[in-house]
C-alpha positions in Angstrom: 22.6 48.2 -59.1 21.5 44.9 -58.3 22.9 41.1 -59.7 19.7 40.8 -62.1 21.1 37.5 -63.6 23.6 34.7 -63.7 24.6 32.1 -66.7 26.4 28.9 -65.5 27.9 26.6 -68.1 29.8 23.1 -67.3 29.9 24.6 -63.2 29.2 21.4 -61.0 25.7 20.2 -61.5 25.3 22.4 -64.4 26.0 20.8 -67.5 27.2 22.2 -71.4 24.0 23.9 -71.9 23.4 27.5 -70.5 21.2 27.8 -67.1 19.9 31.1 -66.6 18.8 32.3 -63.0 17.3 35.4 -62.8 17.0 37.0 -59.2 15.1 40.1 -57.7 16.9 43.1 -56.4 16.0 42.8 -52.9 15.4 38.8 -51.6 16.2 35.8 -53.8 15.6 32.1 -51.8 17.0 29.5 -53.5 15.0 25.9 -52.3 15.4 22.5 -53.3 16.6 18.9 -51.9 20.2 18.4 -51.4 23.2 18.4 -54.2 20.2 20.3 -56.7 22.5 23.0 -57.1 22.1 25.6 -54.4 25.6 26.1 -53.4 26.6 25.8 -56.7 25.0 29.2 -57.4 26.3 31.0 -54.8 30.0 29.4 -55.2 29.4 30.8 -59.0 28.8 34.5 -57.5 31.4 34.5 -55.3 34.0 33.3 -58.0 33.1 36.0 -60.1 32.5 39.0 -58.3 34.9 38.3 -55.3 34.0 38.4 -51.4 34.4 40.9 -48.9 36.7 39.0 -46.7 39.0 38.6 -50.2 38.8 35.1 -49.3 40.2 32.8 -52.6 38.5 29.9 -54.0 40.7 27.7 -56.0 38.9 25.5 -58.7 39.9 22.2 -58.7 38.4 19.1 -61.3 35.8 18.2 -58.9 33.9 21.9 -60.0 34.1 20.7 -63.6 30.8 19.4 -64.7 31.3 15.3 -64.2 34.6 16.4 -63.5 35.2 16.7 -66.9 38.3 19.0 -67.4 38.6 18.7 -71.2 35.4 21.3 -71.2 35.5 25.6 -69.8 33.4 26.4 -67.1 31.8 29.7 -67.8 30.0 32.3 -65.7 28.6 35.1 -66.5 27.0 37.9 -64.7 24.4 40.5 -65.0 24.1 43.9 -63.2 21.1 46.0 -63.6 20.0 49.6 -62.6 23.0 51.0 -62.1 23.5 54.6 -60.6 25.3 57.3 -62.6 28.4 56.6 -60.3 28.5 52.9 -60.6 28.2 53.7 -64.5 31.0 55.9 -64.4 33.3 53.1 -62.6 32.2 50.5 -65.1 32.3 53.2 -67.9 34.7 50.8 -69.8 32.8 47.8 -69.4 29.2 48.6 -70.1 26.8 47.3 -72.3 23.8 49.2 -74.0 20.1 47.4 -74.1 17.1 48.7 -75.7 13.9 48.7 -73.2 10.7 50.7 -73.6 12.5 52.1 -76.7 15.6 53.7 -74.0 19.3 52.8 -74.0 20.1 51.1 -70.8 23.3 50.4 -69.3 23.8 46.8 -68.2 27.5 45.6 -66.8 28.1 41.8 -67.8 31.0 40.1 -66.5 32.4 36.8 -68.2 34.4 34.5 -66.2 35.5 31.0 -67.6 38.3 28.9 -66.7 39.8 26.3 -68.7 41.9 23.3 -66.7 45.4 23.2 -67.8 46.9 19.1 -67.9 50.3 20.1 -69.1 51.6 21.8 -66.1 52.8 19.3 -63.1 50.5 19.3 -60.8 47.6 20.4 -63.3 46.3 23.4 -62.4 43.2 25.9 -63.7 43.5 29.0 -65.6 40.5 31.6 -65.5 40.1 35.1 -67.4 37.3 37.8 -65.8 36.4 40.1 -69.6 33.3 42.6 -69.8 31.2 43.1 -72.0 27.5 41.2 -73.9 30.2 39.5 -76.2 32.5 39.0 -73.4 35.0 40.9 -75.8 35.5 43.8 -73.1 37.9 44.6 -70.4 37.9 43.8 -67.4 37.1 46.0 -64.4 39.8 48.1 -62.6 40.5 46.8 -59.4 39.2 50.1 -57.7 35.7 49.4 -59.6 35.3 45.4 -58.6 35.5 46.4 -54.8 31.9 48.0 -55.5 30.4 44.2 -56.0 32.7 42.5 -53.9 29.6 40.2 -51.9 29.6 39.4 -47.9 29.4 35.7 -47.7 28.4 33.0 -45.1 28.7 30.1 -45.4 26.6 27.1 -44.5 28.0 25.2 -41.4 29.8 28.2 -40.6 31.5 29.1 -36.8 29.9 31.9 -36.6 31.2 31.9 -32.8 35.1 32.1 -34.0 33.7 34.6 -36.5 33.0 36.9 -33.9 36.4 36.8 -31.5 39.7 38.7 -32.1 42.7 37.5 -33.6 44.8 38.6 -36.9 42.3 39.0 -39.8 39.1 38.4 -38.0 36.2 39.0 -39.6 34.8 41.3 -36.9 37.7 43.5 -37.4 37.4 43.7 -40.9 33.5 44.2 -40.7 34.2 46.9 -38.7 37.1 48.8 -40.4 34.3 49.7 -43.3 32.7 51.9 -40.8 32.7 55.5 -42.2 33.2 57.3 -38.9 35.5 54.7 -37.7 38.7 58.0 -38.0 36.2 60.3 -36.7 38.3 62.5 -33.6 41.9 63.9 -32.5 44.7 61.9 -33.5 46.6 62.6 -30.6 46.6 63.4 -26.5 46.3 66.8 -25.1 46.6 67.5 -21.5 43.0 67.9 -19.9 41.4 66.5 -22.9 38.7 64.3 -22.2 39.6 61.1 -23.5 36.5 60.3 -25.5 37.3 63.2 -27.8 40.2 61.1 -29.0 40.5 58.8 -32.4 41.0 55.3 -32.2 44.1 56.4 -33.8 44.6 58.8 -30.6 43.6 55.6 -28.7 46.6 53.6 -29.9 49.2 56.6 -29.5 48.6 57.2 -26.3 48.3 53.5 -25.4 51.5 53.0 -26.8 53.3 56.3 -25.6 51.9 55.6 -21.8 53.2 52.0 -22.3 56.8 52.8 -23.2 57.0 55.8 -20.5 55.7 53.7 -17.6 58.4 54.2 -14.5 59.1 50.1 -14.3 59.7 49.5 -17.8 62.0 53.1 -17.5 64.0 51.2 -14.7 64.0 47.7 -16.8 65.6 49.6 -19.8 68.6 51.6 -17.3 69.2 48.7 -15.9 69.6 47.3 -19.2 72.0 49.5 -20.2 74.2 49.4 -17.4 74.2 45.6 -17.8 75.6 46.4 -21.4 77.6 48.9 -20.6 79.5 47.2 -17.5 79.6 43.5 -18.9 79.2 43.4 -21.9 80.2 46.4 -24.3 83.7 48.0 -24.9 84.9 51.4 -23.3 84.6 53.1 -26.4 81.1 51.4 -28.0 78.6 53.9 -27.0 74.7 52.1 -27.5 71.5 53.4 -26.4 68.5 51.2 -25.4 64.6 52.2 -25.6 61.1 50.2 -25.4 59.1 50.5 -28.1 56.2 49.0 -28.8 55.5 46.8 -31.6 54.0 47.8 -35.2 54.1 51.5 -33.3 56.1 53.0 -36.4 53.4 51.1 -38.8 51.2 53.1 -41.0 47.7 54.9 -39.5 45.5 52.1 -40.7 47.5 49.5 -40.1 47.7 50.5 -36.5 43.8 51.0 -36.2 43.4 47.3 -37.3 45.8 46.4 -34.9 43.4 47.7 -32.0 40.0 46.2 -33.7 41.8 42.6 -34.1 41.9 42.6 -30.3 37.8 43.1 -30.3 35.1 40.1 -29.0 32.1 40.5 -30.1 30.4 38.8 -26.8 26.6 39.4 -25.3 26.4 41.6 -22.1 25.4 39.5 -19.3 24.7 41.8 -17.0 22.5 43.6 -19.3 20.8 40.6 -20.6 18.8 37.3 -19.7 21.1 35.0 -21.1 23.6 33.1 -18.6 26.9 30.8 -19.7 28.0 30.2 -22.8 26.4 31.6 -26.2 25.1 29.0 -28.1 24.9 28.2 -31.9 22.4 30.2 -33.0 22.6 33.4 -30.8 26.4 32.8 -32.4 24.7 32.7 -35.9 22.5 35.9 -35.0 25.4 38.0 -33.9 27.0 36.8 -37.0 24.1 38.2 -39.5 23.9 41.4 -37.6 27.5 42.1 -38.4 27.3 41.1 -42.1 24.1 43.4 -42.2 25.3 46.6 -40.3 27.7 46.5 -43.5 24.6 46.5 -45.6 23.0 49.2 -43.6 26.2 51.5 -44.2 26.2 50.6 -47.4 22.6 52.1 -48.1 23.7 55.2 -46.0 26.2 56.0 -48.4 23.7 54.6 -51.2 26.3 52.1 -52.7 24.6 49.0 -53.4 25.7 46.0 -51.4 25.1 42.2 -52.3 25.3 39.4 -49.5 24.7 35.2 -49.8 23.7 33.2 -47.0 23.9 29.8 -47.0 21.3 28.1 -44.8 20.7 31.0 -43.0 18.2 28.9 -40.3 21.1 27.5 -39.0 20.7 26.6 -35.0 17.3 29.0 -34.8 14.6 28.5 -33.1 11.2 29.3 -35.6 10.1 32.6 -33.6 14.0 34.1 -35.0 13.6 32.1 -37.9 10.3 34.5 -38.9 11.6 37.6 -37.7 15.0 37.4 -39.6 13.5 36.4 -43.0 11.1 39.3 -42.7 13.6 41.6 -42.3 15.6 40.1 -45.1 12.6 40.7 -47.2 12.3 44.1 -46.5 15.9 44.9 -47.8 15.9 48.4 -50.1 16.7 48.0 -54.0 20.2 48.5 -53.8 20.6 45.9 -50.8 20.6 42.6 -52.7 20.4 39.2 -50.2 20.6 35.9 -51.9 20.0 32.8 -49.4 19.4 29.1 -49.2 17.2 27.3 -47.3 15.8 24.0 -46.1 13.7 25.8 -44.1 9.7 25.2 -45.1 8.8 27.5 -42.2 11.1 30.4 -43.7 10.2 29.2 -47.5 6.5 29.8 -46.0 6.9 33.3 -45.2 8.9 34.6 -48.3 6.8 36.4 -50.9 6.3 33.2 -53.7 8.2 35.5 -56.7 10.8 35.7 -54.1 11.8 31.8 -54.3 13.5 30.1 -56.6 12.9 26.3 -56.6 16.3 24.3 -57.6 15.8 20.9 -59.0 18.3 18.9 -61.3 21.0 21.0 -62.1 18.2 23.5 -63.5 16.2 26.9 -61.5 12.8 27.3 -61.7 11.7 31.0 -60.5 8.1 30.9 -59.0 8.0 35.3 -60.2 4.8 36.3 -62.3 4.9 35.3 -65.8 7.2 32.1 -65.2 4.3 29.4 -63.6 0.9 29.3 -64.5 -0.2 31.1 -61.5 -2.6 33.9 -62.1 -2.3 37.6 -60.0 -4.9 36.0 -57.5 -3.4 32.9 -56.7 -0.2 34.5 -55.4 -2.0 36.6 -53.1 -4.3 33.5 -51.9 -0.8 31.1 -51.4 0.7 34.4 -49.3 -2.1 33.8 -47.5 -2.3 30.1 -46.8 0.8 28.7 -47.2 2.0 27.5 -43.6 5.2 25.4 -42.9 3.3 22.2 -43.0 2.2 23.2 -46.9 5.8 24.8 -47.7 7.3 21.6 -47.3 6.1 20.7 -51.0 9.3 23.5 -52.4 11.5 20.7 -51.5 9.9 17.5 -52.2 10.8 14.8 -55.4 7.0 14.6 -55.7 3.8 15.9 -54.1 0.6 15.0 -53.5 -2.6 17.6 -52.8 -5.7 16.3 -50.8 -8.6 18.1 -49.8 -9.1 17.4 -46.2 -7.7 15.6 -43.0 -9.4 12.2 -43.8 -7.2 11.8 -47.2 -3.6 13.7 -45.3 -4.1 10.9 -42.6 -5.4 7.9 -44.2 -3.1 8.2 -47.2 0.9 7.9 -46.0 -0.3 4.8 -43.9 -1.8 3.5 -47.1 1.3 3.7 -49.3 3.5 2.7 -46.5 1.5 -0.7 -46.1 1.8 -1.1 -50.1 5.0 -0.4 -50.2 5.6 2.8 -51.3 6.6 5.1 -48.2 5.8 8.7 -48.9 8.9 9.3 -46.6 11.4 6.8 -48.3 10.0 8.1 -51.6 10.1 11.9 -51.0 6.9 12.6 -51.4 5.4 15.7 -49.9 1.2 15.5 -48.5 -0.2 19.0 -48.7 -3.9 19.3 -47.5 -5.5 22.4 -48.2 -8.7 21.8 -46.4 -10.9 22.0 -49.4 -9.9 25.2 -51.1 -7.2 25.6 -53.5 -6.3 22.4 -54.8 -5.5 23.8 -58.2 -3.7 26.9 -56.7 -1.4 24.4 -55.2 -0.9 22.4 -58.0 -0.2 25.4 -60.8 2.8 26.1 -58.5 4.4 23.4 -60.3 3.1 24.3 -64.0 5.6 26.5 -66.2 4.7 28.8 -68.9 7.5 27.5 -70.9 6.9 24.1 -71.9 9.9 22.6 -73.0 11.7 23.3 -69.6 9.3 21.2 -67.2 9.8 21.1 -63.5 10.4 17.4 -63.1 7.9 17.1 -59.7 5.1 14.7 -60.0 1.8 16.1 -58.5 -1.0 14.0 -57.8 -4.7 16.1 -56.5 -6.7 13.7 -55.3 -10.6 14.7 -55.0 -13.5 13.9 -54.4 -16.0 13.7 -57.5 -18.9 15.0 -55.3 -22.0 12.7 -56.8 -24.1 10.3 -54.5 -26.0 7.7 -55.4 -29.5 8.2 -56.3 -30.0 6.0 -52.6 -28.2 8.7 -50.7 -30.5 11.8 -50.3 -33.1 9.8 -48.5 -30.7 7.9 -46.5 -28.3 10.4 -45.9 -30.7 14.1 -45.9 -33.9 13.5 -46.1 -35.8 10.3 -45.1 -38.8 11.7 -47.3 -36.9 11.9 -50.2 -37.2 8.4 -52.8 -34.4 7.2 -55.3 -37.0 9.3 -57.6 -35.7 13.1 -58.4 -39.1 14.2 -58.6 -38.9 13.9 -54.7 -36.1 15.8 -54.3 -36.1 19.9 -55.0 -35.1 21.7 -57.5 -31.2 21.5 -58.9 -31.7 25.1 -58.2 -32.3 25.1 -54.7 -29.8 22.4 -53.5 -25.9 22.6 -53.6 -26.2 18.5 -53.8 -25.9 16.4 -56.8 -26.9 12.8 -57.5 -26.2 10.3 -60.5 -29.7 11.1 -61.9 -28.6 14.9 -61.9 -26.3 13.7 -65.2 -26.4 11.6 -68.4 -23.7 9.3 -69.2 -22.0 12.2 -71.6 -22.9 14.4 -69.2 -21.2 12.1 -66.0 -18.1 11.7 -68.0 -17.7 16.2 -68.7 -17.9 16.7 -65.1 -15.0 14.2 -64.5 -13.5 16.0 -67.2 -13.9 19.5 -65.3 -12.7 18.7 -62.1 -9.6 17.6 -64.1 -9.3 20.1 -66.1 -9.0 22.4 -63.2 -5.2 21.5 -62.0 -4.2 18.9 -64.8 -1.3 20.0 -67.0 2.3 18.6 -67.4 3.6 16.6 -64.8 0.0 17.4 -62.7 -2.4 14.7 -62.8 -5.9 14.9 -60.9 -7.2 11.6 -59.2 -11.1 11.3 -58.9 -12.9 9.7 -56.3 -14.9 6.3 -58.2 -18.3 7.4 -56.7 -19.0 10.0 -54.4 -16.6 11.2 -51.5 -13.1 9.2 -49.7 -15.1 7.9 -47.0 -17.9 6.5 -49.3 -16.1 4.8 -51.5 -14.0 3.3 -48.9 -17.3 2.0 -48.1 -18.4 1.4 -51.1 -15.1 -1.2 -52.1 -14.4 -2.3 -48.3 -18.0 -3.4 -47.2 -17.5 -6.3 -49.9 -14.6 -7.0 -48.5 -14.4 -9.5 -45.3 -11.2 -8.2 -43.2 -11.9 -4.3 -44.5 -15.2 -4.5 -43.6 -14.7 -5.5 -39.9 -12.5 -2.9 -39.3 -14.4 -0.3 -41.0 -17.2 -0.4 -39.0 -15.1 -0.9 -36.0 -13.2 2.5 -36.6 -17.2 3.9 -37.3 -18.7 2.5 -34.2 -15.4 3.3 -31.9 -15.2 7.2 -32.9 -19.1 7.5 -33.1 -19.9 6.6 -29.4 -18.9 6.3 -25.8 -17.2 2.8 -25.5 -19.3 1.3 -23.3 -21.9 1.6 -26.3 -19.7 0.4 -28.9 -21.2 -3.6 -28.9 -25.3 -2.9 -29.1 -23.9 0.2 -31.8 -22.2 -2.0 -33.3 -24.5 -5.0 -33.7 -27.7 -1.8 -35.1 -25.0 -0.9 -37.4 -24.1 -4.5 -39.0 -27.9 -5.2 -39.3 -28.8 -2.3 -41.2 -25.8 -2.6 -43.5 -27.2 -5.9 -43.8 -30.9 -5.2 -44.4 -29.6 -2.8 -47.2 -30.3 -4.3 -51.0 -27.4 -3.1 -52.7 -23.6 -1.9 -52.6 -24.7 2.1 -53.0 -27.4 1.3 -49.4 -24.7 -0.1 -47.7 -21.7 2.9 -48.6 -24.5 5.3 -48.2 -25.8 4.1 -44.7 -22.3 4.0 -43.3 -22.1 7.3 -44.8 -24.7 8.8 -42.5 -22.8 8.8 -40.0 -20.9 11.8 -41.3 -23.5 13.7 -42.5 -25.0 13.7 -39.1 -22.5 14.8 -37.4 -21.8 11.2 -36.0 -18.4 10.8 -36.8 -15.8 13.2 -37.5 -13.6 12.5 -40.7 -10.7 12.9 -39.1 -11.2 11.0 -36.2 -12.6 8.1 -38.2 -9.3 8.5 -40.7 -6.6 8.4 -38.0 -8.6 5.1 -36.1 -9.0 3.0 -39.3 -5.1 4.0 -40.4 -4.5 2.7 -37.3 -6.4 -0.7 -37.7 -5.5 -1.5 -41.1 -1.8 -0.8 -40.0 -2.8 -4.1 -38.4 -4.6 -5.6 -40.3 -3.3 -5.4 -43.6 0.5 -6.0 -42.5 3.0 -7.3 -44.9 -0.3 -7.8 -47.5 0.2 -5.2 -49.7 -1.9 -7.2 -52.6 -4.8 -7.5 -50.4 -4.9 -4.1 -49.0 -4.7 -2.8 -53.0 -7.9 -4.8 -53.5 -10.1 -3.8 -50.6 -9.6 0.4 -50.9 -10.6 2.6 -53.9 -8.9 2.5 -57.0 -8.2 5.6 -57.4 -6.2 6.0 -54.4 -3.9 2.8 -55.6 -3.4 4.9 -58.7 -2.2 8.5 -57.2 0.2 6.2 -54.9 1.8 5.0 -57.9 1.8 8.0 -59.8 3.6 9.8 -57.0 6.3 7.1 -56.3 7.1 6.9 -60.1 5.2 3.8 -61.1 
């Protein structure tokens, strides 16, 4: 069986109305910003169904929504596919569900808690029933041990986790080992020691303790101290060693012996020198947790573990091969984890994640975005830390290539509006995908948007009638009777449309990505660099740095003054605004420049240029660039 769903009601961020969150029966990832809601989910599972180390969670006000303690906090959750025995511990409890015209037994658990005022201190009350209704009883005690879940938590010492002492948690990990009573129970003479118990271990630890000559002598001596100095003719009183907890109970002896385990790395069978750190601590810690799991699924009993923040003190390279192994946990091994990992969020399977945003839970599974069958298997594909980073972002913005990712962040920082300070996340997806991208953020149901704004900015892709001779073909005119057939090019100029027909292919690159809270920003004329151009040649200071940023990634430096001086005289012998953008233009369709190069050097000057002038900067770059800025800050 698997924990298939979970409703939260009044719990922390989750207010009077009912959140749902479904989860998969292997690997759920729960992403989002801090205080969305992440913990609060867990915390939720781990109220209800209990934890492994029976640790106790006491509700105080604080876990009342708005601390609000007049309203019940309620919890309910969902088990699905359950096997015939887990349907014969539950038998009392289940629930019957029609699907594909079958009866199928579900197990719902109800768990609310009401905060009590009239008892001094106040103090919370909670009930656990079973049931769709919630008017069912609740499970025997023998039965909730089956979906007890392993927990670690976030910040956790995994290090103290791992070294003996009453309780620890290595101890109790391993105490659930099947063969842990496997051999004799007690010491025959010749008998090879490995044949004996841990059980066997303890006896004969103990009886070889309390038999050893010196203690022997300690204990006559004792008693002829008593019997000489102390005791009265006629008193007549024995003394013995014995060591302690040796008359306890089998198991309680056996836990005795595995408190006094470390769980420590073998230095002399490993590279590692000094002291473990943090995350080889954390690692050791997950591999104990999981060799639970892996008994678990040899005995095929379902297990259920949480991990908060699993990347905790990792390097990437155990980041990637950890979350791949989580991800290949069987059916009836269900891992639940958070993250503010984008390298780990990269790797996970999209219907895997579960973006948390507001005190609401937005699964990206088939059937709940807008993404088709094709697009997951294209975001598996390309979707890299530095793009993953958009799962836990207040808004995003989507470029097409490098000149845009580096140009625009220095843009909004010099008007303003920091991408950083505002949370937005730049994805570039190097000219394929846009909409991909940006249907990750569109939900099939309507009325429960995912409040993320997402600008894609684009280029609109049609030159000037100017450009093909200036920037293809010197023997083509602003005449398209010069230029060949629509047929045979992959370029388009203005001529190539009529007004109506101008304004429908605006309307189609739009129409690609825009929906909801997803808003597509067209370049004015052609492509970034153009209309840069295009805007910035009219203007004095922009212009002087935009053909120094041309000039100084186009040629060697000690070429950059008689460059420079050709380049101002042709912009200047050009007629009109479109000769001018187009001319500077060439450059990049002849492999002059590189976009990039030119992006990163003119961020760089207008970073000086256009310091603490935020109005003039707004004038002297492309409209549409001023208006995805604003979209994606809020304005």
């Amino acid at each position: 069986m698997y924990l298939s769903s979970i409703q939260i009601k009044n719990f922390r961020c989750f207010d009077d109305q009912t959140h749902i969150v479904d989860f998969n029966p292997g690997l759920t990832v729960l992403v989002g910003e801090n205080d969305s809601g992440k913990s609060a989910i867990l915390d939720a599972i781990r109220i209800v169904l209990g934890t492994t180390d029976l640790g106790w969670y006491r509700i105080e006000s604080t876990d009342f929504h708005n601390e609000d303690t007049t309203k019940e906090i309620s919890i309910v959750c969902k088990f699905s596919n359950l096997t015939p025995d887990e349907q014969a511990a539950f038998l009392e409890c289940l629930s019957y569900e029609t699907q594909a015209e079958q009866m199928v037994p579900s197990l719902y658990l109800y768990w609310n808690c009401k905060y009590i005022t009239t008892f001094k201190p106040p103090r919370s009350i909670s009930n656990l029933t079973s049931g769709k209704q919630g008017t069912g009883p609740a499970p025997s005690a023998e039965a909730r041990e089956l979906i007890r879940v392993t927990y670690l938590r976030a910040l956790r010492d995994a290090y103290s986790d791992m070294q003996s002492g009453r309780h620890s948690r290595l101890s109790q990990i391993i105490q659930h080992i099947p063969t842990l009573t496997d051999g004799k129970d007690e010491y025959q003479p010749d008998m090879d020691l490995k044949e004996l118990s841990l059980l066997g271990i303890t006896n004969l630890s103990n009886n070889l303790l309390v038999n050893h000559p010196v203690l022997k002598t300690v204990n006559s001596s004792m008693e002829e101290i008593l019997s000489t100095q102390l005791l009265l003719k006629q008193d007549e009183i024995k003394t013995r060693f014995e060591v302690a907890d040796s008359r306890s109970k089998e198991l309680q002896k056996i836990n005795a012996l595995l408190e006094k385990l470390d769980l420590s790395v073998d230095k002399n069978a490993s590279s590692m020198q000094g002291k473990v750190g943090l995350g080889t601590s954390n690692i050791l810690s997950m591999a104990c947790e999981l060799l639970l799991h892996k008994e678990a699924e040899k005995a095929n009993r379902s297990s259920f573990l949480l991990i908060e923040e699993p990347e905790a003190h990792i390097h990437a390279q155990r980041q990637l091969k950890m979350v791949q192994s989580l991800e290949e946990a069987t059916a009836n091994q269900q891992i639940i984890i958070t993250t503010h990992s984008p390298l780990l969020a990269s790797v996970v399977k999209l219907a895997n994640i579960i973006i948390i945003k507001d005190g609401k839970t937005f699964s990206l599974a088939e059937g709940n975005t807008k993404l088709e069958a094709d697009d997951y298997w294209f975001l598996e594909k390309y979707l890299d830390a530095t793009k993953a980073n958009l799962f836990f972002a207040r808004s995003v913005i989507v470029v097409e290539g490098p000149g845009e990712a580096l140009l625009l962040p220095a843009l909004a920082s010099l008007l303003g509006h920091s991408f950083t300070d505002y949370g937005v996340s730049l994805v570039d997806v190097r000219g394929v995908g846009l909409r991909r991208y940006a249907k990750i953020f569109q939900r099939t149901d309507e009325s429960n948007l995912l409040n993320v704004r997402v600008a894609c900015v684009t280029d609109r892709d049609v030159m000037p009638d100017c450009a093909p001779a200036i920037c293809i073909n010197k023997n083509y005119t602003t005449d398209s009777s010069s230029w060949p057939d629509k047929s045979d090019r992959q370029w388009r100029a203005e001529s190539d449309f009529t007004p109506e027909e101008a304004e429908n292919h605006i309307a189609e690159i739009k129409k690609r990505a825009d929906g909801q809270l997803v808003k597509t920003f067209v370049s004015n004329h052609w492509t970034l660099e153009y209309d840069l151009a295009h805007v910035g040649l009219e203007h004095p200071d922009m212009k002087d740095i935009l053909i120094d940023a041309l000039i100084s990634v186009s040629y060697k430096k000690e070429n950059w003054v008689t460059k420079k001086a050709d380049l101002i005289q042709s912009l200047d012998a050009a007629s009109t605004k479109e000769e001018k953008a187009a001319y500077f233009y060439s450059y990049f369709t002849s492999k002059k420049a590189s976009k990039a190069d030119f992006a990163q050097m003119l961020a760089s000057k207008i970073s000086q240029k256009f310091k603490d002038k935020p109005e003039a900067l707004k004038e002297a770059i492309p409209s549409y660039l001023n208006e995805a800025i604003k979209y994606v800050i809020g304005g």
